[in-house]
MARBA-3410 file (N, C-alpha, C, O; in Angstrom, 1 decimal):
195
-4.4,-15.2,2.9,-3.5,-14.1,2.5,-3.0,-14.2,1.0,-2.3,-13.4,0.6 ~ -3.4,-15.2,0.3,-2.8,-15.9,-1.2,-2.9,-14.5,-2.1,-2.0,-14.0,-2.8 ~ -4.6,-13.7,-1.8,-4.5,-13.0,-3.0,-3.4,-11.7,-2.7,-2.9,-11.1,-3.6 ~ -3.3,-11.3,-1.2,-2.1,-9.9,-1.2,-0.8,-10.6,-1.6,0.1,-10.0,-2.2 ~ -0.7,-11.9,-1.3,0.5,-12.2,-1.8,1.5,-12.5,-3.4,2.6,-12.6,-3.7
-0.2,-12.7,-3.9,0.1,-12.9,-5.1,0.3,-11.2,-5.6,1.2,-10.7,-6.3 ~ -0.6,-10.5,-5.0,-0.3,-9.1,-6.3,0.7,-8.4,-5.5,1.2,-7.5,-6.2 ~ 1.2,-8.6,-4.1,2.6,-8.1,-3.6,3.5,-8.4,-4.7,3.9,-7.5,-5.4 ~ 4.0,-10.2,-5.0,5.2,-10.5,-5.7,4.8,-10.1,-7.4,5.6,-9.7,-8.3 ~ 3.2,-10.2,-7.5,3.1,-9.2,-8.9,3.8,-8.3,-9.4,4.6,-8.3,-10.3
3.4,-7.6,-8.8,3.6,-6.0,-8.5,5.1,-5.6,-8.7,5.5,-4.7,-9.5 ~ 6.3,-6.6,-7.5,7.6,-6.3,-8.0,7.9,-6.5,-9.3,8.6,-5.7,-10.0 ~ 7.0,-7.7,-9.9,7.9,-8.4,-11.3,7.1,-7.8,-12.2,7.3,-8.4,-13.2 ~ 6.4,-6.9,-12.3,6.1,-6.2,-12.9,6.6,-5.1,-13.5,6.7,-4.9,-14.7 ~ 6.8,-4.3,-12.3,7.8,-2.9,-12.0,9.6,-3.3,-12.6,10.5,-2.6,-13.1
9.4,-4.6,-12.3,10.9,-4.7,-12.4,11.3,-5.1,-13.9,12.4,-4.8,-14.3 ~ 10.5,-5.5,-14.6,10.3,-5.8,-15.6,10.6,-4.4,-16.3,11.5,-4.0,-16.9 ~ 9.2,-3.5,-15.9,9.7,-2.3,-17.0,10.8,-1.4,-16.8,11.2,-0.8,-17.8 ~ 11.4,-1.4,-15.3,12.8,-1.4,-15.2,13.6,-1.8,-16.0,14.5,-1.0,-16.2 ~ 13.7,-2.4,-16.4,14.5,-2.9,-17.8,15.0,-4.2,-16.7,16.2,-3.8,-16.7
15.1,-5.4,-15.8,15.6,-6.2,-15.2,14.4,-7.5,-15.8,13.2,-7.3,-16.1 ~ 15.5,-8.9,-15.7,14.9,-9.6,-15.8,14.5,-10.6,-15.1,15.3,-11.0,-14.2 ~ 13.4,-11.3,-15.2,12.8,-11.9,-13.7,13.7,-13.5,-13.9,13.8,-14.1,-15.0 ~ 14.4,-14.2,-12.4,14.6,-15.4,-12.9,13.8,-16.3,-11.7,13.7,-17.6,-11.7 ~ 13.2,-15.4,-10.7,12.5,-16.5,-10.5,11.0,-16.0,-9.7,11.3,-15.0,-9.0
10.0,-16.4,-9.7,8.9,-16.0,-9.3,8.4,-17.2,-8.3,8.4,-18.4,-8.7 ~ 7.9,-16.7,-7.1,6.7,-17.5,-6.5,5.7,-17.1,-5.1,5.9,-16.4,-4.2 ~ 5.0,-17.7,-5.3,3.5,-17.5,-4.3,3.4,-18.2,-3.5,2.3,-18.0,-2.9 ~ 4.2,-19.7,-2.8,4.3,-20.4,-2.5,5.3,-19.8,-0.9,6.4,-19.2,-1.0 ~ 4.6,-20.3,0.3,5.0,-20.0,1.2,6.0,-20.8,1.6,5.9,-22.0,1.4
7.1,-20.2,2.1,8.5,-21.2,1.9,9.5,-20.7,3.1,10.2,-19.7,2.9 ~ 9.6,-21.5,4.3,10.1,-20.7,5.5,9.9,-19.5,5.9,8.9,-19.7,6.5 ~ 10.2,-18.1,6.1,9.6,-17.4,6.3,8.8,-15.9,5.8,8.5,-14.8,6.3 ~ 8.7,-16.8,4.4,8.0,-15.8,3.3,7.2,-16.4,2.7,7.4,-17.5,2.3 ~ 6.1,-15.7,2.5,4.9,-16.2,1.9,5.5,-16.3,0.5,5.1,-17.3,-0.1
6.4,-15.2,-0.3,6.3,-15.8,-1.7,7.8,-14.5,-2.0,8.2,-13.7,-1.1 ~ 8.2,-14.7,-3.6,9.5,-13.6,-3.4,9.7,-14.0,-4.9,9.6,-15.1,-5.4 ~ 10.0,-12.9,-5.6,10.5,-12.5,-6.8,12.1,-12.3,-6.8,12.6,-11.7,-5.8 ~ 13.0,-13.0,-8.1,14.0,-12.3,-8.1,14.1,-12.1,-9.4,13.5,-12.6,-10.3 ~ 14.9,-11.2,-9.6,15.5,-10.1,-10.7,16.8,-10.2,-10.7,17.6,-10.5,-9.9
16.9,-9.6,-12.0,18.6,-8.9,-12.4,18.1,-7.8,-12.4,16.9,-7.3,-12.5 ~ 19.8,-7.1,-12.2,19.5,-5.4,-11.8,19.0,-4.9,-12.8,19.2,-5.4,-13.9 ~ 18.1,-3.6,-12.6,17.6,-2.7,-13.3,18.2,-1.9,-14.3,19.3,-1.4,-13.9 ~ 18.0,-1.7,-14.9,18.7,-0.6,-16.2,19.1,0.8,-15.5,20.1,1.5,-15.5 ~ 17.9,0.8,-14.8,17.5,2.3,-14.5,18.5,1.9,-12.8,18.4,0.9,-12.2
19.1,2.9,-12.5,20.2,2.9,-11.1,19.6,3.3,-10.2,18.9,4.3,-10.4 ~ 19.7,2.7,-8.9,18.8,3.7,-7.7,17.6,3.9,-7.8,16.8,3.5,-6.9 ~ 17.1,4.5,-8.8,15.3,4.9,-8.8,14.9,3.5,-9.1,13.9,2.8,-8.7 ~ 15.8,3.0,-10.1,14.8,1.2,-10.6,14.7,0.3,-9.2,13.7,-0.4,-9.2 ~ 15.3,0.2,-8.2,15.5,-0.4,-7.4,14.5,-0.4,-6.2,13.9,-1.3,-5.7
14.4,1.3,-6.1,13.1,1.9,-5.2,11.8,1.6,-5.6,10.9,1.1,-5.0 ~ 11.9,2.2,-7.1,10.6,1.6,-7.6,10.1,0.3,-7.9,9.0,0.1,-8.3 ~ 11.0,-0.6,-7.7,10.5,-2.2,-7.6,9.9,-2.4,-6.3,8.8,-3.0,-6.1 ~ 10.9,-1.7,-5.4,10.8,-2.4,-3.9,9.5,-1.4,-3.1,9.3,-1.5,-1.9 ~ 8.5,-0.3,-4.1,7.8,0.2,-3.1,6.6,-0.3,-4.4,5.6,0.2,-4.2
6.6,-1.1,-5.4,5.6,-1.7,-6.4,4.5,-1.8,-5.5,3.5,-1.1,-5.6 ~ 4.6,-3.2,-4.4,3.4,-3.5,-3.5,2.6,-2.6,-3.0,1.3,-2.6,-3.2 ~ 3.4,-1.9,-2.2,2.7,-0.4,-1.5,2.0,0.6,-2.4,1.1,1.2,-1.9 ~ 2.2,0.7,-3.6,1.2,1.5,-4.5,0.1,0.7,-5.2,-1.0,1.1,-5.2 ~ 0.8,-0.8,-5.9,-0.1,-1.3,-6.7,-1.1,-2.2,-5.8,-2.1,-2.6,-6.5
-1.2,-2.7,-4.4,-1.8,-3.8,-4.1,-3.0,-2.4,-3.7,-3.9,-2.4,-4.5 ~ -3.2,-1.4,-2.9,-4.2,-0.5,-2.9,-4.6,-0.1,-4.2,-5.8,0.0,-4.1 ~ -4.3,0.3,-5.6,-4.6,0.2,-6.7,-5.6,-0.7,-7.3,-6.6,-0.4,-8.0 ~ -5.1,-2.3,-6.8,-5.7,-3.0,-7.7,-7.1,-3.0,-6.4,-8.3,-3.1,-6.7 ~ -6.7,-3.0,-5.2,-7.7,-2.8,-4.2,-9.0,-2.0,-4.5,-10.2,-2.3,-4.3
-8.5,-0.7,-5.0,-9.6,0.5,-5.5,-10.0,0.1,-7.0,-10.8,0.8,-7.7 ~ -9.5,-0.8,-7.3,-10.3,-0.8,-8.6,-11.5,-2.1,-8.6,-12.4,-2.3,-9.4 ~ -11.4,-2.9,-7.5,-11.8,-4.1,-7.4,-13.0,-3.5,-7.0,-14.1,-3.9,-7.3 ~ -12.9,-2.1,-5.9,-14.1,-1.8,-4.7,-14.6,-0.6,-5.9,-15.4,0.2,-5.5 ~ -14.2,-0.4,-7.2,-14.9,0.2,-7.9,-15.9,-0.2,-8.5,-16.8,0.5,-8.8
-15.8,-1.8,-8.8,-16.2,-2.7,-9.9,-17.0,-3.0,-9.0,-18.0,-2.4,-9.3 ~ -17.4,-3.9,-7.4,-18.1,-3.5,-6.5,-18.7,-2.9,-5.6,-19.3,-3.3,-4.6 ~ -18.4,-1.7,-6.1,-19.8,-0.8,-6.2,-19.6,0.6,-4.7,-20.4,1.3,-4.3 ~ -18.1,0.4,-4.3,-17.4,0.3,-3.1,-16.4,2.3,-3.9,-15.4,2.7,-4.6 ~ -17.1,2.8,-3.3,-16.5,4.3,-3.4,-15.5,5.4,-2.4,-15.8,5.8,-1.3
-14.1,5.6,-3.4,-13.2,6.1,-2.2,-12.9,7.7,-2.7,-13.3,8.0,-3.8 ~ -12.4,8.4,-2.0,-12.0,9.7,-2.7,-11.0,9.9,-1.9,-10.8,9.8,-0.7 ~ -10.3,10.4,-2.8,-8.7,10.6,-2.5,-8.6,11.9,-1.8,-9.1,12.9,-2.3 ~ -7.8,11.7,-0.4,-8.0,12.6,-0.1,-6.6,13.9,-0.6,-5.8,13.7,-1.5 ~ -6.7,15.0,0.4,-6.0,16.4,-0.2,-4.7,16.0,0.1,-4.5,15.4,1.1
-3.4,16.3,-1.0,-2.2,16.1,-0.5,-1.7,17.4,0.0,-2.2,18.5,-0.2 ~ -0.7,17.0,0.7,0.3,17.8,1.8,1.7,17.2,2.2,1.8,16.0,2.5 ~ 2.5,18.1,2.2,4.0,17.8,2.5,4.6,17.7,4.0,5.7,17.1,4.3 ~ 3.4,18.4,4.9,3.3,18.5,6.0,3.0,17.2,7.1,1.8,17.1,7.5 ~ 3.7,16.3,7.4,3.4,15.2,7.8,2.3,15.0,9.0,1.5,14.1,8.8
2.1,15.7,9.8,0.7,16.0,10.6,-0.4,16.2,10.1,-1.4,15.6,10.5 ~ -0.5,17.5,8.9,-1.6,17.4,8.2,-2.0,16.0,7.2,-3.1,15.7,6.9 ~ -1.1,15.5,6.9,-1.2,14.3,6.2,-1.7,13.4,7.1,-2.7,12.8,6.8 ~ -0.9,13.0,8.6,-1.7,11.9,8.9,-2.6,12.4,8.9,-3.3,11.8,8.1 ~ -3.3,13.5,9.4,-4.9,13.7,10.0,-5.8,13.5,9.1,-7.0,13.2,9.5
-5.3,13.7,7.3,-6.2,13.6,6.5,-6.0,12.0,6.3,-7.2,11.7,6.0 ~ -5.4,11.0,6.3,-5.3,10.0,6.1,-6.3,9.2,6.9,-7.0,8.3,6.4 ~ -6.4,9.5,8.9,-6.8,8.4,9.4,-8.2,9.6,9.6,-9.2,8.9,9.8 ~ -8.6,10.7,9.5,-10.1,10.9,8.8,-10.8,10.5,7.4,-12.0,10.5,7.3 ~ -10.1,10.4,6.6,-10.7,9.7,5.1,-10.6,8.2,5.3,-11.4,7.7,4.5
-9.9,7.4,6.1,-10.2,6.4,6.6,-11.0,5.3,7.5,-11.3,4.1,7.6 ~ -11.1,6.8,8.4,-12.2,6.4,8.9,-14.0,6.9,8.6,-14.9,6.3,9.1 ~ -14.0,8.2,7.7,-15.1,8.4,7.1,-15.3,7.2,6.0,-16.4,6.7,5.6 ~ -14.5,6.9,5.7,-14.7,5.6,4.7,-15.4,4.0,5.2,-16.3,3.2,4.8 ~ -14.6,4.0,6.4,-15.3,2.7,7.0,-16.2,2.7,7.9,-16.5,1.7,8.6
-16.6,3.9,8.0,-18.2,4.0,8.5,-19.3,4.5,7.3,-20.5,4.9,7.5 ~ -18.6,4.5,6.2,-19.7,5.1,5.0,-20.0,3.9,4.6,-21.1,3.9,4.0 ~ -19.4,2.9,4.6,-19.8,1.5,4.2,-21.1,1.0,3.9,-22.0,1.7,4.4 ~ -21.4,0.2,3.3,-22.7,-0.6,3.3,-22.8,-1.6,3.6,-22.8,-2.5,2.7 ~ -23.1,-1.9,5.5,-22.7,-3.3,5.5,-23.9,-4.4,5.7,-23.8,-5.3,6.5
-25.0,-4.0,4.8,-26.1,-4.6,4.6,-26.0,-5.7,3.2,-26.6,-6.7,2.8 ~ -24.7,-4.7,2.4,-24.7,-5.5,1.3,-23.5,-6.5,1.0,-22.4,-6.0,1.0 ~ -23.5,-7.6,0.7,-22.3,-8.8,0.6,-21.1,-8.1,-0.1,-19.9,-8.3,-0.1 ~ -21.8,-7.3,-0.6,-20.3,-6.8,-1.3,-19.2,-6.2,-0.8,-18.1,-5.9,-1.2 ~ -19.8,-5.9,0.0,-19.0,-4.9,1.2,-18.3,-6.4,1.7,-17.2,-6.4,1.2
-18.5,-7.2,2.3,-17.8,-8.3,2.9,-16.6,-8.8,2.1,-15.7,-9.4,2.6 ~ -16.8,-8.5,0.7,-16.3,-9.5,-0.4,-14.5,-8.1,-0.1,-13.3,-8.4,0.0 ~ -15.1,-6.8,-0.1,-14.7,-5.9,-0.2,-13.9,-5.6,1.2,-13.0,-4.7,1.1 ~ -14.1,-6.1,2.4,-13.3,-5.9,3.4,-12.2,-7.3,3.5,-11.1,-7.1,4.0 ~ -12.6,-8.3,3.0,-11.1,-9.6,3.1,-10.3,-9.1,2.3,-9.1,-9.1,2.5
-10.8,-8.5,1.1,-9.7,-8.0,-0.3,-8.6,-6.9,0.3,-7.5,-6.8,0.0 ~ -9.4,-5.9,1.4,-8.9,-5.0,1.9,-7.8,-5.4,2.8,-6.7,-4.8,2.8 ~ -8.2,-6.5,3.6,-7.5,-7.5,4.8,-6.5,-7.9,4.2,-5.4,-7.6,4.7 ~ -6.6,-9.1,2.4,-5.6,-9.6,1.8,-4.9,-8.7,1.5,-3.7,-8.6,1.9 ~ -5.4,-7.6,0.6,-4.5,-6.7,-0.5,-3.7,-5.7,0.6,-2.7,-5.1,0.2
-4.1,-5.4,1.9,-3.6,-4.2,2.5,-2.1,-4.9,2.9,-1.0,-4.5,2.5 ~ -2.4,-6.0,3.8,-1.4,-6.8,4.2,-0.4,-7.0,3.0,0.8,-6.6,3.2 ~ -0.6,-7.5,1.9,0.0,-7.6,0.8,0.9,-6.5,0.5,2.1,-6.6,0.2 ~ 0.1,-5.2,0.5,0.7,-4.1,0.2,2.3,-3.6,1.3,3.1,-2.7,1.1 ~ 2.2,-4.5,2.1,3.3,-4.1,3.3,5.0,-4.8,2.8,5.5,-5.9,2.6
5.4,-3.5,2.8,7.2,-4.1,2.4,7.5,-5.2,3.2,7.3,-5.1,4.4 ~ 7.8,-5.8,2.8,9.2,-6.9,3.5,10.5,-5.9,4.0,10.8,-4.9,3.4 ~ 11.3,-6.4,5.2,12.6,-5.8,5.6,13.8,-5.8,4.5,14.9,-5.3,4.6 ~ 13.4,-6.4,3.4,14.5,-6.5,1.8,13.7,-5.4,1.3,14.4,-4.4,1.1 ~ 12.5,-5.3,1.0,12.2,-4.0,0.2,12.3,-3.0,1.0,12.6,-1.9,0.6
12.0,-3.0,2.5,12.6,-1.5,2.9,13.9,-0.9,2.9,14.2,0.3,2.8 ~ 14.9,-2.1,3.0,16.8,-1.6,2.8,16.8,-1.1,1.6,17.3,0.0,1.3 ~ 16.0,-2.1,0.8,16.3,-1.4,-1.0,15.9,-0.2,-1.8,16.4,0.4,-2.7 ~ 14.7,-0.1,-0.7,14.1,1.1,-1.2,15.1,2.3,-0.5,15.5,3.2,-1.2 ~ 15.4,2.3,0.6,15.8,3.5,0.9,16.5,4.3,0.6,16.2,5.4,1.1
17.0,4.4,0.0,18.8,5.1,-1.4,18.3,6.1,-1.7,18.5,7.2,-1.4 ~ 16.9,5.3,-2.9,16.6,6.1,-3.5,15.6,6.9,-3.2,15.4,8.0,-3.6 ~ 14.8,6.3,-2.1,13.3,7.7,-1.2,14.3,8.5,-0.6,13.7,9.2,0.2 ~ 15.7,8.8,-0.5,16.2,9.8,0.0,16.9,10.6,-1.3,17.0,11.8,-1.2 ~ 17.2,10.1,-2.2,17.3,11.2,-3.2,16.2,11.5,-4.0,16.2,12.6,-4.5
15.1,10.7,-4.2,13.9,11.6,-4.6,13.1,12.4,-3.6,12.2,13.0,-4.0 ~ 13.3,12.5,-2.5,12.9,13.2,-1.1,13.9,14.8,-1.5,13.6,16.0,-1.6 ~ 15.0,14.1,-1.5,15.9,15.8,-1.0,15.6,16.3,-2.5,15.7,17.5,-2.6 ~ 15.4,15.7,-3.8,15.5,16.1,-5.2,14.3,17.5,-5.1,14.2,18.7,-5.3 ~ 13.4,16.4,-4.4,11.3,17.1,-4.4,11.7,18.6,-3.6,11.4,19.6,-4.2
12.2,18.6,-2.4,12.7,19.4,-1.5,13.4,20.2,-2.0,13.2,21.3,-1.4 ~ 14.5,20.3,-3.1,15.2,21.0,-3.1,14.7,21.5,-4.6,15.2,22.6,-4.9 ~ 14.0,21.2,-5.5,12.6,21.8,-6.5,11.8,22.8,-5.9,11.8,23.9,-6.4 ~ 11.2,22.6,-4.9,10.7,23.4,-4.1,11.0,24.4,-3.3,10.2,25.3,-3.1 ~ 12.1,24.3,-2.9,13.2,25.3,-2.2,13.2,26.5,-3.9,12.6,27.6,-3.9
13.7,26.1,-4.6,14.5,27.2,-5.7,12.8,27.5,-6.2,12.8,28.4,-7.0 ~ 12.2,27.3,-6.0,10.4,27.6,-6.2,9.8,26.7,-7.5,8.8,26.9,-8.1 ~ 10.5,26.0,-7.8,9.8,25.3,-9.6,8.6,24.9,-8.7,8.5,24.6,-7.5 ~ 7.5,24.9,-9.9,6.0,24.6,-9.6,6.3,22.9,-9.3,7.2,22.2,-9.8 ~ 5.4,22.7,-8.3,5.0,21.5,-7.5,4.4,20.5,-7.5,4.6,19.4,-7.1
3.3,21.1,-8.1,1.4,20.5,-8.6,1.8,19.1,-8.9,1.4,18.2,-8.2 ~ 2.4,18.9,-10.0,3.0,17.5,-9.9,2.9,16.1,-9.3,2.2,15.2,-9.4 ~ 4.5,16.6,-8.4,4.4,16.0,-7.0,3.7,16.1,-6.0,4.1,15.3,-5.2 ~ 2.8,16.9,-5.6,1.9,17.4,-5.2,0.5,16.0,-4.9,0.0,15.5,-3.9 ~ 0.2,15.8,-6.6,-0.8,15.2,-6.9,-0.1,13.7,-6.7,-0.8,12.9,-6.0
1.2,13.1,-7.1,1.3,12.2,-6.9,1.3,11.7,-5.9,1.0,10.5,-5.8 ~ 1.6,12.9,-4.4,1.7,12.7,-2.8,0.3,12.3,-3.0,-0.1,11.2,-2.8 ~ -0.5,13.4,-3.3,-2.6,12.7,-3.1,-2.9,11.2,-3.6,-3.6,10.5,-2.9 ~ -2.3,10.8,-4.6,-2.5,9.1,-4.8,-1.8,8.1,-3.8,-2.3,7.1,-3.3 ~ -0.3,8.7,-3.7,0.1,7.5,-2.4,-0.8,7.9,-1.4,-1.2,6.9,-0.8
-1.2,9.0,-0.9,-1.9,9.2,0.2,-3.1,8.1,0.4,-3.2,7.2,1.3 ~ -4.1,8.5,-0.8,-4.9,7.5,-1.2,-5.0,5.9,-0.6,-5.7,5.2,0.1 ~ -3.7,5.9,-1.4,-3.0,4.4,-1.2,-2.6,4.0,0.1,-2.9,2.8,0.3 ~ -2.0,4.5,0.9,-1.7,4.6,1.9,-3.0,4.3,2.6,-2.8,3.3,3.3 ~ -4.2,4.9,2.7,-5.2,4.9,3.5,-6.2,3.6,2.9,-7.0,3.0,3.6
-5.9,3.5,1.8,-6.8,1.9,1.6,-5.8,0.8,2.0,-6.3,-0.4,2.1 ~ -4.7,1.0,2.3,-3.9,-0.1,2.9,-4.1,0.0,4.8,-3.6,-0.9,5.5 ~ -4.6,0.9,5.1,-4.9,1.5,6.4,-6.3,0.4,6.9,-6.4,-0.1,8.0 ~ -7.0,0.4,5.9,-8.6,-0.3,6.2,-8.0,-1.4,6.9,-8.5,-1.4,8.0 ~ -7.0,-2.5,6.7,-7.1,-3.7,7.3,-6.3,-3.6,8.3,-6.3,-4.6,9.0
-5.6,-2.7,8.7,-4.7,-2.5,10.0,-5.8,-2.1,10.8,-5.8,-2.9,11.8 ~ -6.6,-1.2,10.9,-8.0,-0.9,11.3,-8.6,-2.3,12.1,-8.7,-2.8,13.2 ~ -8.8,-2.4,10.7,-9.9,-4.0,11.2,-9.4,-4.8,11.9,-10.1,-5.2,12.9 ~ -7.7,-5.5,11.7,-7.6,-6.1,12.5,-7.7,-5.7,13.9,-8.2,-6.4,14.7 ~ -7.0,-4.3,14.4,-7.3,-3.9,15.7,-8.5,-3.6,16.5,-8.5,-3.7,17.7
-9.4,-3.3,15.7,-11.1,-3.7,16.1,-11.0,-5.5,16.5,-11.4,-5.9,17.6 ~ -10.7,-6.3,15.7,-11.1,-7.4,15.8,-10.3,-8.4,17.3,-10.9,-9.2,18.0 ~ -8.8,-7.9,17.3,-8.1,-7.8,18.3,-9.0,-7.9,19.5,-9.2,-8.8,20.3 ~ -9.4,-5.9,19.4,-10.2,-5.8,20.4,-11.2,-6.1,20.9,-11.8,-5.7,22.0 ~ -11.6,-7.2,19.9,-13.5,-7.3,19.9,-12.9,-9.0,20.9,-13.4,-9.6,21.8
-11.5,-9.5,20.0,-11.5,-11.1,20.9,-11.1,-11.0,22.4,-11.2,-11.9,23.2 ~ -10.4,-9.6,22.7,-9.5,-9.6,24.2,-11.2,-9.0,24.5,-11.7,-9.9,25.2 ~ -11.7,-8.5,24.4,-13.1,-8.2,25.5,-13.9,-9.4,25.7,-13.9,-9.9,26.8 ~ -14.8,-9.9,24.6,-15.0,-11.5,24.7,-14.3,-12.1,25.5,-14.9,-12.7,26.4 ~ -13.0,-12.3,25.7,-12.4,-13.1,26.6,-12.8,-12.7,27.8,-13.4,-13.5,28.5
-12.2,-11.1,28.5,-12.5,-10.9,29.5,-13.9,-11.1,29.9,-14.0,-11.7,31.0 ~ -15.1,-10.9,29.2,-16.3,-11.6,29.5,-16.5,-12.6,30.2,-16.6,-12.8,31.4 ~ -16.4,-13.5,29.1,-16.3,-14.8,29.5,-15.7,-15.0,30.9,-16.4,-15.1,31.9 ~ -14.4,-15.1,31.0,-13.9,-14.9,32.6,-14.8,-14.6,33.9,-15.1,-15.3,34.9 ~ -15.0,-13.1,33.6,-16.2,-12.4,34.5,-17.4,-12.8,34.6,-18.2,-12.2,35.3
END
């Protein structure tokens, strides 16, 4: 898991960085019950700097994911955004799953391209500190988005930004996937075996 973990705590001290905060300490190094953890001083920016540090992973570890499965040869398309949480999942776990049956799994690269997905997806998953922290602020840019929309200002925007976390969201999807295939593939072997 070294490489989701390394671009998980990237990812904060990165974000946090252009937040205007400064890092005092960094590491990748598994240490009781965290594989690795950045700290910072507070952000310049109030509320939104805080959110945006703490949801860094969740955007950038699928990011650096699609760009890795670009460079090998590994093609995704983002699917349609929506505000609508049902229509969203449906487009999420269908572009997810049209995706990992479009695969090429004749070619190594595809393999090289599903552990990256396994490391980076996992990686991409908050910790219970970045979900408290984040929260503040996904409820005032939630009701801000909502309440733009309400008085009618154009959307397209936010709109498109929902289609990239979507994105993201769904290439962080591939290794939750896999593991539950793989789950399933060891509890049947077992029962085999037995019978």
């Amino acid at each position: 898991m070294l490489p989701g973990t390394i671009a998980h705590e990237t990812c904060h001290a990165v974000v946090a960085l252009l937040m205007g905060a400064r890092i005092t300490d960094f590491s990748v190094i598994p240490s009781g019950d965290t594989l690795g953890h950045v700290e910072y001083t507070n952000p310049k920016i109030p509320i939104i700097g805080n959110t945006a540090i703490s949801i860094a992973p969740l955007m950038g570890c699928p990011a650096i994911l699609l760009l890795i499965g670009r460079s090998l040869g590994v093609h995704f398309d983002f699917p349609q955004a929506s505000f609508d949480i049902l229509t969203e999942s449906r487009y999420l776990l269908d572009g997810t799953l049209s995706f990992i049956t479009g695969l090429d799994y004749m070619n190594w690269k595809t393999y090289i391209f599903l552990y990256l997905a396994l490391a980076l997806g996992a990686g991409a998953a908050p910790s219970k500190t970045d979900i408290i922290t984040m929260l503040p602020g996904l409820i005032v840019i939630t009701a801000a988005i909502f309440a733009l929309d309400y008085f009618g200002v154009d959307m397209q925007y936010p709109y498109d930004v929902f289609s990239r976390l979507s994105a993201g969201i769904s290439v962080a999807m591939i290794p939750l996937l896999a593991i539950t295939i793989l789950v399933g593939m060891l509890k049947l072997i077992a029962v085999l075996r037995k019978g």
